[in-house]
ZADRENVEX-560162 format. One record per residue: residue in three letters; x, y, z of N, C-alpha, C, O in turn. Coordinates in steps of 0.2 Angstrom, whole numbers, padded with zeros to 4 digits, always signed. Each point is the difference from the previous one (the first is absolute). Layout:
BEGIN
AlaXYZXYZXYZXYZ ...
! end
This chain:
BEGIN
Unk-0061-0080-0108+0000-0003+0007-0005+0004+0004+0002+0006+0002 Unk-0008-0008+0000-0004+0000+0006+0003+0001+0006+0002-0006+0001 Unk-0001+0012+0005+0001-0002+0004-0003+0004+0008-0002+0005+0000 Unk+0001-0009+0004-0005+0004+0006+0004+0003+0003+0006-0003+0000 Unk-0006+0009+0005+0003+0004+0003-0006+0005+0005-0006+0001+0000 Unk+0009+0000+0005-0003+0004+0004+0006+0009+0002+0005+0002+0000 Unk-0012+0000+0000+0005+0008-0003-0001+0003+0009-0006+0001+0003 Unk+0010+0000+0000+0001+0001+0008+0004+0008+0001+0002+0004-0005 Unk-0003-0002+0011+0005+0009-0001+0000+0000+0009-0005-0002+0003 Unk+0012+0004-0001+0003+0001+0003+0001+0008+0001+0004+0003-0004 Unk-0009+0003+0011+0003+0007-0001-0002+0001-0007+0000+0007+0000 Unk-0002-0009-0005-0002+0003-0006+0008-0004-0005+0001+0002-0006 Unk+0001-0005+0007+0005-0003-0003-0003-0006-0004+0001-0005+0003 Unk-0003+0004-0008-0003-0005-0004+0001-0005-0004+0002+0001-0006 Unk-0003-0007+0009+0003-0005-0003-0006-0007-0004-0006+0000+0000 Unk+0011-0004-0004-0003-0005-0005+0004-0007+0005+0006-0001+0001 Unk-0013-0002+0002+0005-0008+0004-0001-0005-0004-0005+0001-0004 Unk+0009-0006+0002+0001-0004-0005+0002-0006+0007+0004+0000+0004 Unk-0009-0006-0007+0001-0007+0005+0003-0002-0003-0003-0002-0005 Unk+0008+0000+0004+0005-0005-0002+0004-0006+0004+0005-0003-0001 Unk-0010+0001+0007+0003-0005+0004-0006-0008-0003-0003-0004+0003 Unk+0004+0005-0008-0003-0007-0001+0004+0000-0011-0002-0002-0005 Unk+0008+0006+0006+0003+0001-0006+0000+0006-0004-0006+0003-0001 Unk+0014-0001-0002+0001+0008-0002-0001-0001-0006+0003-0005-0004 Unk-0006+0011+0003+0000+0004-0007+0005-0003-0006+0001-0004-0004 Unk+0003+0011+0008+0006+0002-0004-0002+0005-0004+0002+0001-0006 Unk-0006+0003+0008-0001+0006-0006+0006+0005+0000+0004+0001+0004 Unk-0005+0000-0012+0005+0007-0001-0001+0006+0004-0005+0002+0002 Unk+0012+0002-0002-0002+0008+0001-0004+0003-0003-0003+0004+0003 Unk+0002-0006-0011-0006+0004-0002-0007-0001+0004-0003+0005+0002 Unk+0001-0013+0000-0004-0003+0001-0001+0004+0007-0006+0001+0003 Unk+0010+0000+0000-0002+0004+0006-0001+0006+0000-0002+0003+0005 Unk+0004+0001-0012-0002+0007+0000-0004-0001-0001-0004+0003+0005 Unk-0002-0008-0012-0005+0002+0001-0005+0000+0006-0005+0003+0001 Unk+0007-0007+0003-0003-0001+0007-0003+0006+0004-0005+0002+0003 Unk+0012+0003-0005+0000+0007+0004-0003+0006-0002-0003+0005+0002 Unk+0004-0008-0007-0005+0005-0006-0007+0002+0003-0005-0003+0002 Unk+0006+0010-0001-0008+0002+0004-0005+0002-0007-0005+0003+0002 Unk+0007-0005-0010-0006+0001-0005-0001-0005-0002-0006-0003-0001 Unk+0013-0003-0001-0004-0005-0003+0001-0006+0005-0003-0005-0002 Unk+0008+0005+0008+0000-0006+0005-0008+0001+0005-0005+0002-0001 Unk+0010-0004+0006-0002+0001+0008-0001+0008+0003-0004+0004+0003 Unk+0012-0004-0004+0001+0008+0001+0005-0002+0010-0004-0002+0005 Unk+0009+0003-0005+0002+0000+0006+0008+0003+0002+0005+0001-0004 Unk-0003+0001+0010+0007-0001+0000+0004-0003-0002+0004+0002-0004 Unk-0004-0010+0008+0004-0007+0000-0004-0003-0002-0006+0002-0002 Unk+0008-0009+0002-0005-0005-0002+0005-0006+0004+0006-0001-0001 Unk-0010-0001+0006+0002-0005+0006+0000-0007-0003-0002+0000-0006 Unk+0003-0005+0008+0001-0005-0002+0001-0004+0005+0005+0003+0003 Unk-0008-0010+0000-0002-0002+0006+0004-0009-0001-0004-0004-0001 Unk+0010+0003+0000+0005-0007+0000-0001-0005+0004-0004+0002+0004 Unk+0005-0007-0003+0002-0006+0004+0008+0004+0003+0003+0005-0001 Unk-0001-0011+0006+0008+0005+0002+0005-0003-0006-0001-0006-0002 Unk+0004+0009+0001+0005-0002-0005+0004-0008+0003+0001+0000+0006 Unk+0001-0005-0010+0003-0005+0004+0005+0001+0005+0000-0004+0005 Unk+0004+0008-0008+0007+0005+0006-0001+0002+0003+0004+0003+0003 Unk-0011-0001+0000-0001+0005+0005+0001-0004+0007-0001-0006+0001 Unk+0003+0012+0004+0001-0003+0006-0006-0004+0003-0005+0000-0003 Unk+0006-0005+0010-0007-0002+0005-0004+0005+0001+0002+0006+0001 Unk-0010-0008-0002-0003+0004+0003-0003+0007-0007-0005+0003+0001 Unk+0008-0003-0005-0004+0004-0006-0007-0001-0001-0001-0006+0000 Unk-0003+0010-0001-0006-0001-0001+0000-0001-0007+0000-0006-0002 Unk+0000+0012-0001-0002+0002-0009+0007+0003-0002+0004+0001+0005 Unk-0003+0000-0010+0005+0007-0005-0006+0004-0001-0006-0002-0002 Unk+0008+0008+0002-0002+0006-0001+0002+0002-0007+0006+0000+0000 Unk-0007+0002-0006+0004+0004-0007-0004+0005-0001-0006-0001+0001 Unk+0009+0006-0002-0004+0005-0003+0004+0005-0005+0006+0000-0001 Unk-0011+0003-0003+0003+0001-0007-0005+0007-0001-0006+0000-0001 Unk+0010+0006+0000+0000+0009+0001-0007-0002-0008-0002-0005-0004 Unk+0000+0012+0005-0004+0001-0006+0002-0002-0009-0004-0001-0004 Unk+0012+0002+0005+0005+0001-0005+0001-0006-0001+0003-0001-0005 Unk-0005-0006+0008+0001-0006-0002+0008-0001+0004+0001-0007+0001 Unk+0003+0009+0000+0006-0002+0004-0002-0001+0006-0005+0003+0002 Unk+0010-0010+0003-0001-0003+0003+0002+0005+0007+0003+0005-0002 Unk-0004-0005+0007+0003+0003+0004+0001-0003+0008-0001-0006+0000 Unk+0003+0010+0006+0002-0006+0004-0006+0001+0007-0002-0005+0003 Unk+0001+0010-0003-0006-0001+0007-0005+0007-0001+0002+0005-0003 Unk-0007-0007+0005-0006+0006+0000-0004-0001+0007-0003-0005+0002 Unk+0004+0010+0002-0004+0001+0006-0006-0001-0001-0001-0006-0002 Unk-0004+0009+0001-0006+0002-0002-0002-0007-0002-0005-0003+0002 Unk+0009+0001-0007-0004-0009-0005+0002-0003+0008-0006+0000+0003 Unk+0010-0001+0001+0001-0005+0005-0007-0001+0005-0001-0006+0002 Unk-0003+0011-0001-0005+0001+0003-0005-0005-0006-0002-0006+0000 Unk+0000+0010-0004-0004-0004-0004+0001-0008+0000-0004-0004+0001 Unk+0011+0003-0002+0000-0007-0002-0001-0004+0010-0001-0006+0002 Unk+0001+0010+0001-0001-0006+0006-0008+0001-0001-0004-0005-0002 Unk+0001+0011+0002-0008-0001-0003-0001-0007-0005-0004-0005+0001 Unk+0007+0008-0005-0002-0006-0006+0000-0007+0002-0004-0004-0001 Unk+0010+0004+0005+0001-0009+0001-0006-0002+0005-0004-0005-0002 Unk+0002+0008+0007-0005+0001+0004-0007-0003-0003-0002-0005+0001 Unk+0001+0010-0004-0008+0001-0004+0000-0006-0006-0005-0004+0000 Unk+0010+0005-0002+0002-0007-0004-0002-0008+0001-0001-0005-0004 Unk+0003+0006+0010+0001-0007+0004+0004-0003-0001+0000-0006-0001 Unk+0007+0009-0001+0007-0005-0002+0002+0001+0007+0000-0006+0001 Unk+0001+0009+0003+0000-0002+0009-0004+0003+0004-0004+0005-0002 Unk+0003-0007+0009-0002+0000+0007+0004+0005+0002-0003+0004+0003 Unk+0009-0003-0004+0003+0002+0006+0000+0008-0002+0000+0004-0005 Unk-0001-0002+0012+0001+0009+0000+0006+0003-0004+0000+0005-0004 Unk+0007-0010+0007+0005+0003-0002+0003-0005-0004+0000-0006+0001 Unk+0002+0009-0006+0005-0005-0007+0008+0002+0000+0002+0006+0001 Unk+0002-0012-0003+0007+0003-0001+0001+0001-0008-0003-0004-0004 Unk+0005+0007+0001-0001+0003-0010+0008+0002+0001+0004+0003+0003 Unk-0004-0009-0010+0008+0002-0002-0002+0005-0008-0005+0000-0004 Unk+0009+0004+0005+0001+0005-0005+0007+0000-0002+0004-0002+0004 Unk-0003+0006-0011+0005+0002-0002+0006+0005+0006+0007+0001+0000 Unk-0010+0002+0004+0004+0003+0004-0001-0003+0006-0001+0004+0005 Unk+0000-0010-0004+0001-0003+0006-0008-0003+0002-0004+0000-0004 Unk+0003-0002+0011-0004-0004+0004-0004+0006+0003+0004+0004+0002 Unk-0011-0001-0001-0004+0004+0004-0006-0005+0002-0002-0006-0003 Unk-0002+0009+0010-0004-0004+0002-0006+0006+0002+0000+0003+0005 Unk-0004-0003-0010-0006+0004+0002-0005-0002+0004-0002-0006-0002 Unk+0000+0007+0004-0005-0002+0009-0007+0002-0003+0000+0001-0006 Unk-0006-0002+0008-0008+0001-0001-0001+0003+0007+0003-0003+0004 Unk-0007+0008-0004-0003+0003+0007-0007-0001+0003-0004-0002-0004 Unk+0002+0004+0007-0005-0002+0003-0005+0006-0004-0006-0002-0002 Unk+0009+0007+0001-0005+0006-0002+0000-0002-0009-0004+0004-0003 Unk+0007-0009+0000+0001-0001-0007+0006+0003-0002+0002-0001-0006 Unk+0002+0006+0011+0007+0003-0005+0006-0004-0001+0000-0006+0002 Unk+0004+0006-0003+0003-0004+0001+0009+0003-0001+0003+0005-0003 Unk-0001-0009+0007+0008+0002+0004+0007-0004-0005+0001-0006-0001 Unk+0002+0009-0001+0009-0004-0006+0003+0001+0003+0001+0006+0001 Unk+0003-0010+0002+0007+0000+0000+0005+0001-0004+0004-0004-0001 Unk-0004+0011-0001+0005+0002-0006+0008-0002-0002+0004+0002-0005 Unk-0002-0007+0012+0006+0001+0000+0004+0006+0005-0003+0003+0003 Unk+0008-0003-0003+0006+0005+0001+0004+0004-0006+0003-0002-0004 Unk-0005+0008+0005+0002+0005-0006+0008-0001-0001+0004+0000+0005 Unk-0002-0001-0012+0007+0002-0001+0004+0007-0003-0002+0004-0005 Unk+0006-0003+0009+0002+0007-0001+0009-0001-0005+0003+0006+0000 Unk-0001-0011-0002+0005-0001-0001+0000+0001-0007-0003-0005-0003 Unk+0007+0011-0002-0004+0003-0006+0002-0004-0007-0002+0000-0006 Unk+0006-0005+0009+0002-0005-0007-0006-0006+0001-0001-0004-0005 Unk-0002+0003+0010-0006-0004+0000-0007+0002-0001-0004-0005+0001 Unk+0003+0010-0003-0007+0006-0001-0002-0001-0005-0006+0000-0001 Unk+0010-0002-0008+0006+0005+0001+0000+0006-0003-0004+0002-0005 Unk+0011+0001+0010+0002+0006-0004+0004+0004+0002+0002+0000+0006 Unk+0002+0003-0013+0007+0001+0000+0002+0005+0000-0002+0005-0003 Unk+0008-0004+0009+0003+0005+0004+0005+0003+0000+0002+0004+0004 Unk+0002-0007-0013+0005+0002-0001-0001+0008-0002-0005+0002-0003 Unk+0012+0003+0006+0000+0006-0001-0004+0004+0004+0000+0006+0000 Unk-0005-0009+0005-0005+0004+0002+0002-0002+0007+0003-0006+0002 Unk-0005+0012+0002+0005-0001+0008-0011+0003+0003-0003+0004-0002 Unk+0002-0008+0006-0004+0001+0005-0001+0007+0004+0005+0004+0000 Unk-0011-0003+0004-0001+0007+0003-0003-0002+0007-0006-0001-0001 Unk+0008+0001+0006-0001-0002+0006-0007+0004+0003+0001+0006+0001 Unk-0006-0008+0000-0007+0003+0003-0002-0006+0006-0001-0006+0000 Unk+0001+0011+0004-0002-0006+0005+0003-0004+0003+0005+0001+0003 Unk-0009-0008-0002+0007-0004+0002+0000-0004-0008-0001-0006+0001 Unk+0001+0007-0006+0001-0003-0006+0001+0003-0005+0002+0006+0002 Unk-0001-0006-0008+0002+0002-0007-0005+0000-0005-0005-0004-0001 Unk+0008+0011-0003-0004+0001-0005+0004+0000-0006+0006+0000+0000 Unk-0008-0002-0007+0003+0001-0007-0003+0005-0005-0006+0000-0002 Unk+0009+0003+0001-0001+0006-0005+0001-0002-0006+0005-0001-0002 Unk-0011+0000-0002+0001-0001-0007-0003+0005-0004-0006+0003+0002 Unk+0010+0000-0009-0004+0004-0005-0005-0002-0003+0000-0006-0001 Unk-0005+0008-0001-0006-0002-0004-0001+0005-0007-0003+0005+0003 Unk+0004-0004-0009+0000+0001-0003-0008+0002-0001-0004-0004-0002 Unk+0001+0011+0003-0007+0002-0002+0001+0004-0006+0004+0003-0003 Unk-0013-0001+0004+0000+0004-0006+0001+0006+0002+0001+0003-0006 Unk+0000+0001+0009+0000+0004+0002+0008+0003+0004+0002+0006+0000 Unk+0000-0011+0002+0008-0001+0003+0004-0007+0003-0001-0005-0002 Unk+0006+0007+0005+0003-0006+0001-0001+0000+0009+0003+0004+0004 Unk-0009-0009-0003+0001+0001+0008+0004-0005+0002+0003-0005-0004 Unk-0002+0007+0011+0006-0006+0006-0006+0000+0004-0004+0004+0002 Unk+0003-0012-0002-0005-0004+0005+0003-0001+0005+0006+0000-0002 Unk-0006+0000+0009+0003-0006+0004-0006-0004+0002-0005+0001+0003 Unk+0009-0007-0005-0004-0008+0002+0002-0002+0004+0006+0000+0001 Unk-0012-0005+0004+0004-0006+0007-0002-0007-0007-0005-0002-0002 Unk+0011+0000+0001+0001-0007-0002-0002-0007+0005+0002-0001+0006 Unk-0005-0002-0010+0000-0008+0002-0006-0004-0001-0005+0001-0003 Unk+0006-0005+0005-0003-0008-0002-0006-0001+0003+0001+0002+0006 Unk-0007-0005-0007-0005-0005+0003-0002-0004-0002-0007+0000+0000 Unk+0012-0003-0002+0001-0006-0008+0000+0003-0008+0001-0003-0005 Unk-0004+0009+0007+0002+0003-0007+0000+0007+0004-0002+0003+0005 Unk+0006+0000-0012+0004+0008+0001-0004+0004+0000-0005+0000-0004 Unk+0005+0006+0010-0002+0005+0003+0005+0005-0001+0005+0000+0003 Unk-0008+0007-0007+0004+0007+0003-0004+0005+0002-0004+0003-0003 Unk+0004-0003+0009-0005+0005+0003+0001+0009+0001+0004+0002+0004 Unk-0007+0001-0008+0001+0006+0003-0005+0004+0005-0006-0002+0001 Unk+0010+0009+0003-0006+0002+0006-0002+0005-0005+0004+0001-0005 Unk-0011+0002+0005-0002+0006-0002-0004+0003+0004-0003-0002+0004 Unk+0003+0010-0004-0006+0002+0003-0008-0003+0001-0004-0001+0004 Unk+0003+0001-0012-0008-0002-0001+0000-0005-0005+0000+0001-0006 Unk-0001-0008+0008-0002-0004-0008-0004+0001-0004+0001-0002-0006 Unk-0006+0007+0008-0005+0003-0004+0003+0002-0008-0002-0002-0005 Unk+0007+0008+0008+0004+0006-0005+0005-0004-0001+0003+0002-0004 Unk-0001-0010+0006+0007-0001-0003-0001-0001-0008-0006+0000-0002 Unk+0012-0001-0003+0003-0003-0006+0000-0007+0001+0005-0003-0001 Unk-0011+0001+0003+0000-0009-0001+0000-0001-0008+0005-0003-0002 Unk-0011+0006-0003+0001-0001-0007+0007+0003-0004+0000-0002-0006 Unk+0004+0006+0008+0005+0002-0005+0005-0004+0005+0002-0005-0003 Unk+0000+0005+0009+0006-0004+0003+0001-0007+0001+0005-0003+0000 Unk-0014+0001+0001+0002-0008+0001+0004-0004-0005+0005-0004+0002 Unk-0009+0004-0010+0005-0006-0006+0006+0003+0001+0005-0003-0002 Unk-0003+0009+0005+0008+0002-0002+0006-0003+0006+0006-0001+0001 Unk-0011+0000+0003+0001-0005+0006+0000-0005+0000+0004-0003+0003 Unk-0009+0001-0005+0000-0007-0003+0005-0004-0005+0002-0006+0001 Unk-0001+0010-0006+0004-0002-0004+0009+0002+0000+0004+0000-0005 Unk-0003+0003+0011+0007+0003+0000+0005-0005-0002-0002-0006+0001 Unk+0007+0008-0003+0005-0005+0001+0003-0003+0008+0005-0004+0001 Unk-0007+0007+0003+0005-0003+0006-0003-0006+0000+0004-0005+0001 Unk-0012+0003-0003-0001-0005+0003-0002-0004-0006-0005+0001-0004 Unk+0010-0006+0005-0001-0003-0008-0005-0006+0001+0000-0004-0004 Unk-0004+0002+0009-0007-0001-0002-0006+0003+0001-0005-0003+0001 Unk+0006+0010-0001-0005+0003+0000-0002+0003+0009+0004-0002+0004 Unk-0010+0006-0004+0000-0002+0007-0006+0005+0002-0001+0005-0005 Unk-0004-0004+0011-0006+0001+0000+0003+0010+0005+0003+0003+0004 Unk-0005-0003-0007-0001+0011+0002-0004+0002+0008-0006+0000-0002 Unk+0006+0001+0004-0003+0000+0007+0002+0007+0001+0005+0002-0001 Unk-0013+0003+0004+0000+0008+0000-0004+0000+0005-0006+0000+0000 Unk+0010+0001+0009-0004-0002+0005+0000+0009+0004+0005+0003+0000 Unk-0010-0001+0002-0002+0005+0003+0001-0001+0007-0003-0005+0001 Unk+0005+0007+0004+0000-0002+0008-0005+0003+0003+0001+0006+0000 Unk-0006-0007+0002-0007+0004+0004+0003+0000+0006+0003+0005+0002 Unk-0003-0012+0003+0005+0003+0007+0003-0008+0001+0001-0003-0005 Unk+0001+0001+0010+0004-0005+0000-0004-0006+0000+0003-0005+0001 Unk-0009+0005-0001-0003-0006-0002-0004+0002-0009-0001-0005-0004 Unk+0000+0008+0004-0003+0000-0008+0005+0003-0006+0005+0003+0001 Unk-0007-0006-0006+0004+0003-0007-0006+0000-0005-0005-0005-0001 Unk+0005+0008-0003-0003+0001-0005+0006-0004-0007+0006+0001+0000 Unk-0008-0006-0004+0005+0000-0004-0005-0004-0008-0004-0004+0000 Unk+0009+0007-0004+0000-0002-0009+0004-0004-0001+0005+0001+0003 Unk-0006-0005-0007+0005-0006-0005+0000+0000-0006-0005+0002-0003 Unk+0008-0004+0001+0001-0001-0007+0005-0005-0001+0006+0001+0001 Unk-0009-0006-0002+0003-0008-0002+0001+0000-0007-0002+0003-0005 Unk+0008-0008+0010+0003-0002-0007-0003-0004-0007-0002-0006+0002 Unk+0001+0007-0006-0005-0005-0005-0007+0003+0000-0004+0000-0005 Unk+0003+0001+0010-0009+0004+0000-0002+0006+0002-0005+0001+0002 Unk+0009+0004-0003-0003+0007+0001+0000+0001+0007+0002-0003+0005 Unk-0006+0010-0005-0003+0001+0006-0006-0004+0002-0003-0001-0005 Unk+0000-0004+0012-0003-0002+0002-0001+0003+0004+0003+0004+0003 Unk-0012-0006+0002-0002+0002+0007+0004-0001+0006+0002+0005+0004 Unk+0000-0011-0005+0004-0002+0005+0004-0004+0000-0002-0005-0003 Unk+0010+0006+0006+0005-0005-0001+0003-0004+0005+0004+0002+0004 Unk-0006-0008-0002+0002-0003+0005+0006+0000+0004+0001+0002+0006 Unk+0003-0005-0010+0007+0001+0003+0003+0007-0002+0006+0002+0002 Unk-0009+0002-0006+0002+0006-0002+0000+0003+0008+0005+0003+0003 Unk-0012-0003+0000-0003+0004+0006+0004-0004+0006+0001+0004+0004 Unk+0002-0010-0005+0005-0004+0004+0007+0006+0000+0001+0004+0005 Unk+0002-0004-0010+0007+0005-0002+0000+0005+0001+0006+0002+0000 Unk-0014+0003+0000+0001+0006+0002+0002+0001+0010+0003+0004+0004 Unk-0008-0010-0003+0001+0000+0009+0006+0001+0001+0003+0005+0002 Unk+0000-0012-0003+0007-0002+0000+0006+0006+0001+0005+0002+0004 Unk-0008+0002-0010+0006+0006-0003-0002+0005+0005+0004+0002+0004 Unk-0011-0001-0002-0001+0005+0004+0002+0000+0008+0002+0005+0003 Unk-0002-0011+0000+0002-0003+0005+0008+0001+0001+0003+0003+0005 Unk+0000-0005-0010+0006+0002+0001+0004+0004-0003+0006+0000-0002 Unk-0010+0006+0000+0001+0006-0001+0001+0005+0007+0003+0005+0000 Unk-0006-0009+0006-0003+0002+0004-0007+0006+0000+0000+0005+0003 Unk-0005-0008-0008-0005+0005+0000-0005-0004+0001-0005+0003+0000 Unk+0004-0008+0001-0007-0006+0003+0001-0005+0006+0006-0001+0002 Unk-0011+0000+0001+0000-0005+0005+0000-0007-0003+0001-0002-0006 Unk-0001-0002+0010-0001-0007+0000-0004-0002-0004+0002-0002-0005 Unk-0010+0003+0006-0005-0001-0003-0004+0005-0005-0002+0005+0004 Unk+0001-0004-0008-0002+0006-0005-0007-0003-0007-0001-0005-0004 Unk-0003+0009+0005-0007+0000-0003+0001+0005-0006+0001+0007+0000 Unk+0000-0011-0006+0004+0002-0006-0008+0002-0006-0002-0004-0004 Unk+0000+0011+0004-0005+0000-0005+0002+0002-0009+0002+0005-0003 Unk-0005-0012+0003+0000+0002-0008-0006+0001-0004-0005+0000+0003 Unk+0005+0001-0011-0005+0002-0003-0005-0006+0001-0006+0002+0000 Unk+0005-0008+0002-0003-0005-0003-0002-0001+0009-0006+0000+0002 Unk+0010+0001+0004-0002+0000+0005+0005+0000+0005+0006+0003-0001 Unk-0008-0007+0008+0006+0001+0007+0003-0006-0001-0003-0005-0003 Unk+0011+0003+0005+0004-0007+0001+0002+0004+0005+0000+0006+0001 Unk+0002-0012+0004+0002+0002+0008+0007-0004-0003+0000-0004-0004 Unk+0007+0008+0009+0006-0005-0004+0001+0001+0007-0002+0005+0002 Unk+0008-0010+0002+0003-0001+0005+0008-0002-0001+0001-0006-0003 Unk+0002+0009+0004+0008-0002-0001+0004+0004+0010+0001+0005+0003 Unk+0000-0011-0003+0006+0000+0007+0005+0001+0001+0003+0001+0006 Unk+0003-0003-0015+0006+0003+0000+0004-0003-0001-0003-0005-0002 Unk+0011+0006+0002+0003-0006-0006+0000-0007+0000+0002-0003+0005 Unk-0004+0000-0010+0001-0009+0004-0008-0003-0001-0003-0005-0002 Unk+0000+0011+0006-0007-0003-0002-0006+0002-0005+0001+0005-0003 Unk-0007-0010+0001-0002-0002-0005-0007+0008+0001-0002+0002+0005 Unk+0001+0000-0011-0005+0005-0001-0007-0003+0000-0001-0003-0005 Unk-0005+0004+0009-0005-0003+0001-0005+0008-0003-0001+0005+0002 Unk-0004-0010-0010-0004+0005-0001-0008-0002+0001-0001-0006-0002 Unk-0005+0010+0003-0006-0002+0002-0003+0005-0005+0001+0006+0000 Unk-0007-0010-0003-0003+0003-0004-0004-0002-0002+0002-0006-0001 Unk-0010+0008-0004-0004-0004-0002+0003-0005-0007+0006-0001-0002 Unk-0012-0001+0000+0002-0005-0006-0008-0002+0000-0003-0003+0004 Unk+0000+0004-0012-0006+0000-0001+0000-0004-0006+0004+0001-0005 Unk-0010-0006+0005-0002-0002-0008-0004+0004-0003-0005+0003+0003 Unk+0006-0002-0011-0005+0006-0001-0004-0004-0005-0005+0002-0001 Unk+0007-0009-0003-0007-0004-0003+0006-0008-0003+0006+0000+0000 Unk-0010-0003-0003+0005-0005-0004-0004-0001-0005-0006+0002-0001 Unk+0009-0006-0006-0001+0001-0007+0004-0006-0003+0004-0004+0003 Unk-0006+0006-0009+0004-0007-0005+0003+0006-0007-0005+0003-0002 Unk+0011-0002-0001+0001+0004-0007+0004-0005-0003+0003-0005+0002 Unk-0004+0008-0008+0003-0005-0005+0007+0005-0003+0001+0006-0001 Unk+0006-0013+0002+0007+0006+0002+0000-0001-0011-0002-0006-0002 Unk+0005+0010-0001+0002-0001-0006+0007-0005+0002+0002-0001+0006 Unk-0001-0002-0011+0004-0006-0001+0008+0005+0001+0001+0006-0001 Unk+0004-0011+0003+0007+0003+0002+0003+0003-0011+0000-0002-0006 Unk+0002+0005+0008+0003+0003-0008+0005-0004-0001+0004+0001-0005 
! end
């Protein structure tokens, strides 16, 4: 199977877009490893995927959004791809409009085009409720910081058994963030898969290691679920604000630097939707040939 793709990066976050509004695929998980494959694919984080709206979708959808981790598992929202994919449709010519409505697996976001090329998502409204994240609380009693909570979980290392505390929650997909002195020195490579993989959260869930500079800047690392360490995590940089805000250690608005670059994230407080700004670039487009489904 021949197929054309355009390879785009968000912040250094790197994605494979696949047009499928004229008819899907259907490729396997494997088929989407190979995609990610940075020796024998494309080489990317995610691998986007650009729909018609699904028949059930509410008035007023533009596109479905799907996106699918390096690992070939499907998963529910990527800040970072949301950027991209309003470029994509743009440059594309599958619409005019600045702003698109995109159903996703974790609901409906509306990413904006900017005058300067960046472009602005509607992330939604974070959820903080732990059997909707999810992640489970049985036996484990919370530790009050702030005006919010933290959860102490063990982590079996090589060296010892540390206790993390994490700010839990949602931005369509599972966020545990921790504070550190320095991202630089943190245990993103020995902590994140043990975080990633714990049992509390039995889908998995993405690692966040945010540094505070002052109440408008953070430094912070990710480590996603399905794909490792990345430059930058969209909604990862969305969850650390969030946690940090209502930790009481951030402002309103915060200039989140990551390895790949700057995301501006604004969040106003319970109830309302998290707004993130950030570039989204095409880096070339191509044609590969995917090996046949096993």
């Amino acid at each position: 199977m021949r197929i054309r793709f355009t390879k785009m990066q968000g912040a250094g976050n790197d994605f494979v877009v696949l047009d499928e509004t004229r008819g899907a695929r259907a490729l396997s998980p494997a088929q989407y490893r190979f995609l990610a494959d940075r020796h024998f694919g494309v080489g990317a984080d995610q691998i986007l995927t650009v729909r018609p709206p699904p028949k059930d979708a509410a008035e007023g959808i533009d596109f479905q959004y799907v996106i699918h981790n390096a690992d070939g598992g499907e998963v529910e929202q990527c800040g970072n791809g949301a950027r991209c994919f309003m470029r994509f449709v743009r440059e594309h010519g599958l619409t005019t409009k600045d702003a698109v409505r995109v159903q996703t697996l974790a609901g409906v976001i509306e990413p904006r085009l900017g005058a300067d090329g960046r472009v602005t998502v509607d992330m939604g409204a974070p959820i903080f409720e732990p059997e909707r994240v999810p992640f489970d609380t049985a036996g484990l009693s919370p530790t009050a910081d702030g005006a919010w909570q933290t959860w102490h979980l063990a982590l079996s290392t090589h060296a010892e058994d540390a206790i993390v505390p994490l700010a839990i929650l949602s931005m369509g997909n599972p966020h545990a963030v921790q504070v550190v002195a320095d991202t630089e020195a943190a245990a993103v490579a020995e902590q994140g898969p043990l975080i990633e993989h714990h049992p509390r959260f039995p889908q998995r869930v993405n690692a966040g290691f945010m540094q505070v500079v002052d109440r408008g800047h953070i430094n912070l690392r990710v480590y996603e679920r399905g794909a490792g360490e990345t430059l930058a995590c969209g909604t990862g940089a969305c969850a650390a604000v969030v946690a940090g805000i209502r930790l009481g250690l951030l402002d309103a608005r915060v200039d989140v630097q990551t390895h790949g670059g700057v995301l501006t994230i604004e969040w106003a407080g319970a109830g309302t939707p998290v707004l993130m700004t950030g570039p989204a670039t095409t880096v070339f487009e191509g044609e590969i040939e995917v090996p046949d489904k096993p």
